[in-house]
C-alpha positions in Angstrom: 12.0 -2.3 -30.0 13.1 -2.5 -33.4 12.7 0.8 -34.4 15.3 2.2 -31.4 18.8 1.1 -33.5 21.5 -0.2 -30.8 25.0 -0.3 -30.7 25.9 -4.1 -32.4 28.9 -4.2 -29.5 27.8 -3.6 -26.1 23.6 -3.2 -26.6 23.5 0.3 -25.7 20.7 2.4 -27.8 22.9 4.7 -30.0 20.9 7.8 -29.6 23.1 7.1 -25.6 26.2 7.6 -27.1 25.3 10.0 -30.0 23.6 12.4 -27.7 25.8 11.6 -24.1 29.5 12.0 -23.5 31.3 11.6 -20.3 33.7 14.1 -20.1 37.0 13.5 -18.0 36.0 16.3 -15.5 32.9 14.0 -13.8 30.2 15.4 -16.2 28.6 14.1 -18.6 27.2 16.9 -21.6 24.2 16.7 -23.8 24.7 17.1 -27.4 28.2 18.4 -27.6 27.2 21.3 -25.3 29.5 22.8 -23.2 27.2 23.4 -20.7 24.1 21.2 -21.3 24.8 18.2 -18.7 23.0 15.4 -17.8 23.1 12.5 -14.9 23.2 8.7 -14.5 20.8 8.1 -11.1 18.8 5.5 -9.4 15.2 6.2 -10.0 14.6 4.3 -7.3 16.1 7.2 -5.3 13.6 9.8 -6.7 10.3 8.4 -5.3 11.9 7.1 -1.8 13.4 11.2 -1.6 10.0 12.8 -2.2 8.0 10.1 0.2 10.7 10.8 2.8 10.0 14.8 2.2 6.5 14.5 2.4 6.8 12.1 6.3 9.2 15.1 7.3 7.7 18.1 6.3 4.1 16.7 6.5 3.2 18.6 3.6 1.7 16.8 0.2 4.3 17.8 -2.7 2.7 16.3 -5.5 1.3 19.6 -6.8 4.6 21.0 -6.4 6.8 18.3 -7.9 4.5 18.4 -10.9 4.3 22.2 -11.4 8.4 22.1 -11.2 8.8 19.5 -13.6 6.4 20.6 -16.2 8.2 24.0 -16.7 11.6 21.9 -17.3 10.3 19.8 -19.5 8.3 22.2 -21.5 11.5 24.4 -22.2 13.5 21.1 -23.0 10.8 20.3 -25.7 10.3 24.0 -26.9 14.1 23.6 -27.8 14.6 20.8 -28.9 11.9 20.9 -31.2 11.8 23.2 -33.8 8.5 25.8 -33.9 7.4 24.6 -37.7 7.3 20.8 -35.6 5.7 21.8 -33.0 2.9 24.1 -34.6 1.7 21.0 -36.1 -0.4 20.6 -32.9 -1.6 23.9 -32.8 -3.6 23.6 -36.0 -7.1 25.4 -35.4 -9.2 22.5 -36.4 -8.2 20.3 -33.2 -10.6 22.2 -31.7 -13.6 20.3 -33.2 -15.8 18.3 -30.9 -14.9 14.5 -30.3 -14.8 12.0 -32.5 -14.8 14.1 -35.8 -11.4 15.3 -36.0 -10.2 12.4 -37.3 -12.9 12.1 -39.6 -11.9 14.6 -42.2 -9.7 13.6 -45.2 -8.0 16.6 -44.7 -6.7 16.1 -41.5 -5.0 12.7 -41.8 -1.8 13.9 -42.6 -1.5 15.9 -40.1 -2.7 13.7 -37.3 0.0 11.2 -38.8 2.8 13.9 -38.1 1.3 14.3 -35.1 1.1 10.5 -33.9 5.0 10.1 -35.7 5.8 12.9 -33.1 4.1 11.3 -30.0 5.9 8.6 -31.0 9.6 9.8 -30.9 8.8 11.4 -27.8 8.3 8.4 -25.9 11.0 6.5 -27.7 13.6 9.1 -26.2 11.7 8.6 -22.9 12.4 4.8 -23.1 16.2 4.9 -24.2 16.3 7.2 -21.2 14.4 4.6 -18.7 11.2 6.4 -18.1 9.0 3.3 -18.5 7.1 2.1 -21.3 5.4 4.8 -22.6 2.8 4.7 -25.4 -0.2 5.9 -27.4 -3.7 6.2 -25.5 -6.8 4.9 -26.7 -7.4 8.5 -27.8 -6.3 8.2 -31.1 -8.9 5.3 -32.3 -11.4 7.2 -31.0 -10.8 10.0 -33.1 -10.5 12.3 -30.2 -9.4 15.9 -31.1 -6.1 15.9 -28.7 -5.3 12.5 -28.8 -1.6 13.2 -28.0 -3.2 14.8 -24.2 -3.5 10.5 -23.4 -0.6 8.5 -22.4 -0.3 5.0 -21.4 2.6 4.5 -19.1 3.8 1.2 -17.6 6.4 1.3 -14.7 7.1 4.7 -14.4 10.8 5.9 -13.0 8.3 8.3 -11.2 4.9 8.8 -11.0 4.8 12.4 -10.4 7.9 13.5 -12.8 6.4 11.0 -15.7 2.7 13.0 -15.0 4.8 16.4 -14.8 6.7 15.2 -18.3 3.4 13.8 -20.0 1.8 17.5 -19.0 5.3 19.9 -20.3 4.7 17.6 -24.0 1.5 18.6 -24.7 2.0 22.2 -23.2 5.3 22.8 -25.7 3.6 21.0 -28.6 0.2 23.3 -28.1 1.5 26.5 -26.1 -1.0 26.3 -23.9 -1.7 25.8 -20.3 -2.9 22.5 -19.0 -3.6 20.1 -16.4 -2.8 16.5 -15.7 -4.8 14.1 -13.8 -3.9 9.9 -13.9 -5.6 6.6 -13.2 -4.4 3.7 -12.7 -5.8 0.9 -14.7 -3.3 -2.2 -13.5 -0.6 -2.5 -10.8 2.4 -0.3 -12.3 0.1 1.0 -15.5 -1.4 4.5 -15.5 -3.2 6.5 -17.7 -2.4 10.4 -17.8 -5.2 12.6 -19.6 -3.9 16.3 -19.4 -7.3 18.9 -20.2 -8.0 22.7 -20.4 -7.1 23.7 -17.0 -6.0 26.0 -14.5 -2.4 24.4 -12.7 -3.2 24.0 -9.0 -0.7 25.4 -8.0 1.5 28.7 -9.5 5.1 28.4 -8.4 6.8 31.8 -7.4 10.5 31.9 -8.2 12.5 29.9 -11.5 15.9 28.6 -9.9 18.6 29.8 -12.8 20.7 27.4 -14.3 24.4 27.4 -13.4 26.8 28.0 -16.2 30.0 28.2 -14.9 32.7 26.7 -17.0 33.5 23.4 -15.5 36.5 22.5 -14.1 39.1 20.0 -15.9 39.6 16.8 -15.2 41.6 13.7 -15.7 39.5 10.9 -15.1 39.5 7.8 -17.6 37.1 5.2 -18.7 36.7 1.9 -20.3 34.8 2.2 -23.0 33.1 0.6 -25.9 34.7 0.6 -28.9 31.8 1.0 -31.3 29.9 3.6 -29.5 31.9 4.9 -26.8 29.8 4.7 -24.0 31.7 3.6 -20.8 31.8 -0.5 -20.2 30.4 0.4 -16.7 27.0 2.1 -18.1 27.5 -0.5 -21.5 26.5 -3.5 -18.5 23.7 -1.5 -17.9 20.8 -3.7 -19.6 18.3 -1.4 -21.7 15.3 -3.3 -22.1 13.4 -0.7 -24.8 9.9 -2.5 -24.7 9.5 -2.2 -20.6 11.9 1.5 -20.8 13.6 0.3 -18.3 17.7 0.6 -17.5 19.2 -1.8 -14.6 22.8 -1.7 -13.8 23.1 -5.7 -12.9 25.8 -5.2 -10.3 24.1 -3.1 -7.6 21.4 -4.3 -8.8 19.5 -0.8 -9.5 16.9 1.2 -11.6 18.6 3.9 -13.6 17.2 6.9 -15.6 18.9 9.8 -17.3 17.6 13.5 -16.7 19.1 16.5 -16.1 20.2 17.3 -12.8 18.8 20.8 -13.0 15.2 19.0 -13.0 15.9 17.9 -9.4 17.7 21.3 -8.0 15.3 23.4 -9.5 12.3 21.4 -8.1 14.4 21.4 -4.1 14.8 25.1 -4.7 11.2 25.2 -5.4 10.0 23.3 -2.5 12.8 26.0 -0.7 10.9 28.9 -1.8 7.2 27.7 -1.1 7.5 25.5 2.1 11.0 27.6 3.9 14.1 27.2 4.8 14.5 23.8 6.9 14.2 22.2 3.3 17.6 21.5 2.5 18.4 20.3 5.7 15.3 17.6 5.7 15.9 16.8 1.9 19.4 15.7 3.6 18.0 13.8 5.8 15.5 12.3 3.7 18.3 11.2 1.5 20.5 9.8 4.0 17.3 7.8 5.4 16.7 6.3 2.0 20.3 5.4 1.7 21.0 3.8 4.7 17.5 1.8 4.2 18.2 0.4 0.4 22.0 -0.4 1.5 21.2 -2.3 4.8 23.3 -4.8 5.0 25.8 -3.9 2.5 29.6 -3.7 2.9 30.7 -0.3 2.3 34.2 0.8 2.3 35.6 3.9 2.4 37.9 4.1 -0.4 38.7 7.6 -2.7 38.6 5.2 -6.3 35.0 3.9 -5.8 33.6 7.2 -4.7 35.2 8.5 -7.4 33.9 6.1 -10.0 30.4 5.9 -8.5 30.5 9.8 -8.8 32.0 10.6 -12.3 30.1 7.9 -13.8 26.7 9.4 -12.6 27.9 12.6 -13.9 27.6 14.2 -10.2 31.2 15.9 -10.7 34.8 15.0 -9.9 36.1 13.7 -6.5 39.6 15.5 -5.8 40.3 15.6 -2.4 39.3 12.6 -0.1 40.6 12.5 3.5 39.7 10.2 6.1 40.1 9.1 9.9 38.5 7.6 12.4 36.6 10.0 13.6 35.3 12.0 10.0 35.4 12.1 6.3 36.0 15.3 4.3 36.1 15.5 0.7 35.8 18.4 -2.4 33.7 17.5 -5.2 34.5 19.8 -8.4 31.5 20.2 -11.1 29.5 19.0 -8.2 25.5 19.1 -8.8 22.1 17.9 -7.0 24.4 19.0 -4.0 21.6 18.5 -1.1 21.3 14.3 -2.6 25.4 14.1 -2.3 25.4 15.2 1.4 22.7 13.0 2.2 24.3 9.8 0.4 27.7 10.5 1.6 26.7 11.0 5.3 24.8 7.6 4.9 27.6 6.0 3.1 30.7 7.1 5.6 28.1 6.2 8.4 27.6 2.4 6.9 31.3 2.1 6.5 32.8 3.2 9.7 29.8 1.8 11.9 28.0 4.7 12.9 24.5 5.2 14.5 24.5 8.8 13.4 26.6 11.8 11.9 27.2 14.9 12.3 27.7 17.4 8.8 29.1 20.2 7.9 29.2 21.2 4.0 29.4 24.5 1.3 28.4 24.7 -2.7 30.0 27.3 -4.5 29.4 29.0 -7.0 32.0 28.1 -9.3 30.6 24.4 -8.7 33.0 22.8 -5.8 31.3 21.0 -2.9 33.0 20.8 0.0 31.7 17.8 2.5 32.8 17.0 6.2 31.0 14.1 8.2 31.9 13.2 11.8 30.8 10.9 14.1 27.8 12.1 16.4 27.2 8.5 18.1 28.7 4.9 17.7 26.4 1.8 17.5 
C-alpha cells in the first residue's frame, strides 16, 4: 500500500524498525521501552493451539479467547492513543438514528478524523500481519458507528482479530460492547460489534511481568538502512493482503505481544482449572509434530538459539544433550507453556521418539528451565 512507507533496502515497513528492536538478550522491546516486549510467531500456530484446546478440554473457548483479548487490546489502544484522539468517538451526536449522522454539515469533520483514525488502525494491523483489514460498508450508509464494521480478509485469527476489532471500538467509545461476524466469502468476514452485554465476565487479570531482563550477547545481521535483522528483512510483507511469510520455513508470521497469549492461558487456567497448562502442552506439541512431519530436525544449541531470540521468546544459555534427554535454560523466557510444547515436539522429531516424557519450571525472574526424556522409541 502506498500510504505504509517501507525501508528502500530490504522492503520492511519502517514503522517495523522504528517501533521494534531486537535486543541482544532474546527480546525484542516496543518503542524504546524497557519493558514493553513483543514477539515474532507463526499465526498458524495460534488457531491450530486453540482447536487442539478445545478437542482436549471439550469445552468451546471462543467466548473466552475473545473476552481475553478484548481487555489487552483495549488497554494497548487506551495508551497508545491519546484521550483528546480518542474522544473524537465519543461525541454525543453519534447517537442519532441511522443514516442521518452523516447527514449534518457539522459533523463531517469529525467523521473524517474518525475514518483517518479507523484507518491507521488497521494500517498498524497490516504491517503487523493481521490480514487485510478495512472500512465496512457502514460509512456510506451514513451509519452512526460506522467504525463498529470491519471488513477483514485472511485473518491471523478469527477469534483474536474479532476480540481486536471489539477492544477498538471499546477504547475509542469507552463503552462496553459485543462482537458478532459473518462471513461473506471464503477467508472474508464481517465483524459488527453493538450495544451489548459480553457473554462471558472473566474473573482474574493475569499481571504483567516486569522484571528487568537479563543481558545478553547475541548478534544479528541486520539491514543497514533500518536495522531490522536480515532474517525477519526475508520475511515478505505484502501490506494489501496484511500478510508476513518467512519464505524459508515457509510460514505465516504476526507480531503481538506475548502477554496477549499468557494472559489469555491464565485465563482459560482460572475459569476451566488446573489441567490447562498441561493440555495447552500437549496441544502444542500435537500441532508441532503435525505441521513439521516429515522434516529434518536436528538438535543443535545455534538454531534453537536463533529460532528463539529472533522470535523474541528469550535467550538460550544452557543446552545439554544425550541420548536419552534434552535439558536446556531459557533466560527472558515468555509464552512458557508454547516453548514446552514445541520443544518436546522438536527433541522428539530429532532423536526419533514416539513420545516424551517433561519436566520444566518458570521463574519469576523470567528463566525457564526445560528437561525432555524419552518415554517410548518408534
Amino acid at each position: 500500500m502506498d500510504d505504509i512507507p517501507v525501508c528502500e533496502r530490504c522492503g520492511v515497513p519502517q514503522f517495523v524498525g522504528n517501533e521494534l528492536s531486537w535486543s541482544n538478550n532474546g527480546v525484542i522491546l516496543l518503542g524504546g521501552s524497557p519493558v514493553n516486549r513483543w514477539v515474532f510467531y507463526e499465526s498458524d500456530n495460534i488457531d491450530a493451539l486453540f482447536c487442539g484446546l478445545e478437542r482436549l478440554i471439550g469445552v468451546p473457548l471462543n467466548d473466552i479467547i475473545v473476552e481475553s483479548r478484548r481487555r489487552e487490546t483495549r488497554k494497548y489502544l487506551e495508551r497508545v492513543y491519546p484521550s483528546e484522539i480518542r474522544d473524537v468517538l465519543k461525541q454525543e451526536q453519534f447517537s442519532g438514528t441511522r443514516g442521518e449522522a452523516g447527514k449534518h454539515e457539522e459533523l463531517k469533520a469529525i467523521f473524517e478524523m474518525a475514518k483517518s483514525i479507523t484507518t491507521s488502525v488497521h494500517n498498524v494491523a497490516r504491517i503487523y500481519g493481521y490480514g487485510d483489514l478495512g472500512l465496512g460498508d457502514s460509512w456510506e450508509r451514513g451509519d452512526a458507528y460506522p467504525w463498529r464494521e470491519t471488513r477483514v480478509k485472511k485473518p491471523y485469527s478469527l477469534p483474536m482479530n474479532m476480540a481486536e476489532s471489539l477492544g477498538s471500538c471499546e477504547a475509542f467509545e469507552g463503552v462496553d460492547l459485543r462482537v458478532d461476524y459473518k462471513e461473506i466469502a471464503p477467508e472474508t468476514f464481517i465483524f459488527t460489534s453493538s450495544e451489548g452485554e459480553h457473554p462471558i465476565h472473566l474473573r482474574g487479570r493475569l499481571k504483567q511481568n516486569l522484571y528487568q531482563f537479563k543481558p545478553g550477547e547475541i548478534t544479528y545481521d541486520c539491514c543497514r538502512s533500518c536495522g531490522v535483522p536480515e532474517d525477519i528483512a526475508r520475511c515478505v510483507w505484502n501490506l494489501e493482503e496484511g500478510t508476513i511469510f518467512d519464505p524459508v520455513i515457509e510460514r505465516r508470521m504476526a507480531v503481538f505481544g506475548p502477554y496477549t497469549i499468557e494472559s489469555l492461558l491464565k485465563d482459560l487456567e482460572s475459569e476451566l482449572g488446573d489441567a490447562v497448562p498441561r493440555l495447552v502442552i500437549e496441544a502444542q506439541r500435537e500441532h508441532v509434530r503435525g505441521a513439521l512431519s516429515g522434516e529434518n530436525w536436528r538438535l543443535k544449541a545455534s538454531h534453537y538459539n536463533n529460532m528463539i531470540a529472533l522470535r523474541g521468546l528469550g535467550n538460550l544459555v544452557e543446552f545439554n544433550v544425550d541420548e536419552n534427554a534434552l535439558t536446556l535454560l531459557i533466560q527472558n523466557a515468555c509464552m512458557h507453556l508454547l516453548m514446552v510444547g514445541t520443544v518436546r515436539a522438536l527433541v522428539e522429531m530429532g532423536m526419533g521418539w514416539e513420545n516424551s516424557d517433561y519436566e520444566y519450571s518458570m521463574e519469576e525472574d523470567g528463566d525457564l528451565f526445560v528437561r525432555i526424556s524419552c518415554r517410548e522409541r518408534i
